[in-house]
C-alpha positions in Angstrom: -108.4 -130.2 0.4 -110.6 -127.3 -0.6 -110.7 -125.0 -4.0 -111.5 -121.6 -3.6 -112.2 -118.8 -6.2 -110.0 -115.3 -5.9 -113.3 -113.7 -3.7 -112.1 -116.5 -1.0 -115.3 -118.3 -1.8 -115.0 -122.4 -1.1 -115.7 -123.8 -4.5 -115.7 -127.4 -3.2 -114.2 -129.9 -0.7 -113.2 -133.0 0.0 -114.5 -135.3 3.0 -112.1 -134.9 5.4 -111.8 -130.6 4.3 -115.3 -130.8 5.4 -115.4 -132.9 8.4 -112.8 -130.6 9.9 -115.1 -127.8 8.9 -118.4 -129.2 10.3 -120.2 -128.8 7.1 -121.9 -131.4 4.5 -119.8 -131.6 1.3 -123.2 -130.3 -0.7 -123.0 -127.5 1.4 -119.5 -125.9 1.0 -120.1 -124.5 -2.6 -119.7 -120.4 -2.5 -119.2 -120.3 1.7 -116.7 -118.1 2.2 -113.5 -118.5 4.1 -114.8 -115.4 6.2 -116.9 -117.4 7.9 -114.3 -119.7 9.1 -112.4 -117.1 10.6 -112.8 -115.3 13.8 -114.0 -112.0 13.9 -110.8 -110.5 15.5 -108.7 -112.4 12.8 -110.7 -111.1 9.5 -108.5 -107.6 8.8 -105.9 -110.2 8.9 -107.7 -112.7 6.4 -108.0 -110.0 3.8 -104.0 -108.8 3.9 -103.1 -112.5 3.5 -105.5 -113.1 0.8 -104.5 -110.0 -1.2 -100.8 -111.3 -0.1 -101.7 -114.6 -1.7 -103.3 -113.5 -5.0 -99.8 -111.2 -5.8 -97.3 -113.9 -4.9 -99.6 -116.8 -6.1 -98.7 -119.4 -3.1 -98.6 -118.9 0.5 -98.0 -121.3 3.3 -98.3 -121.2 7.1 -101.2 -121.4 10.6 -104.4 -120.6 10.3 -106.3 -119.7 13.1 -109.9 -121.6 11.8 -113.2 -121.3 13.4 -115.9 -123.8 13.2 -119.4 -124.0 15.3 -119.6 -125.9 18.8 -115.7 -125.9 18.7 -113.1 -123.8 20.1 -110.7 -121.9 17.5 -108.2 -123.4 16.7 -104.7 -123.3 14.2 -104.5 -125.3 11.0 -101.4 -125.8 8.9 -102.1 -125.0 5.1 -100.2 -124.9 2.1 -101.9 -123.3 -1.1 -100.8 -122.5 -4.4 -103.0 -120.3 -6.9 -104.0 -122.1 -10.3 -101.0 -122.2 -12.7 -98.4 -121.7 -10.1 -95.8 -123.8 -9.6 -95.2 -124.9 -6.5 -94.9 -127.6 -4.0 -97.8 -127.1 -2.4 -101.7 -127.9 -3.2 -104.4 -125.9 -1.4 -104.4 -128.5 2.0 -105.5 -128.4 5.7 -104.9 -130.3 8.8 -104.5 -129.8 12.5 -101.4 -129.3 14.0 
């Protein structure tokens, strides 16, 4: 699971949201999702972010980029704070 904030800035993390990332759980504080994402994906990123923030959920793949590994999708569910719905911010290979 990871928390962002509404600048797609990772907030914090748990274990296995950071092992699939390649990162140290001190270290994911205020990376950004951009740097997660491939470069030719990015324009995307941003439409589905402002998507998200509007409709305050969104579900779906994720193409997800992480060092010494090929890109690859990730299934995610997320839900902005105070919105009901039944998904939690959540990632996993598919």
């Amino acid at each position: 699971m990871l928390i962002t904030d509404d600048q797609r800035r990772l907030v914090t993390g748990n274990r296995a949201a950071c092992a699939m990332l390649g990162i140290a759980r001190d270290d994911v504080s205020w990376l950004t999702m951009d740097r997660f994402t491939p470069a030719s994906e990015r324009r995307r990123l941003q439409e589905q972010w402002a998507a998200f923030l509007t409709a305050g959920a969104a579900a779906g793949c994720y193409t997800l980029e992480v060092a010494n590994q090929e890109p690859g999708p990730v299934e995610f569910g997320a839900a902005s704070r105070g919105h009901r719905s039944p998904w939690t911010c959540a990632g996993g290979t598919s």
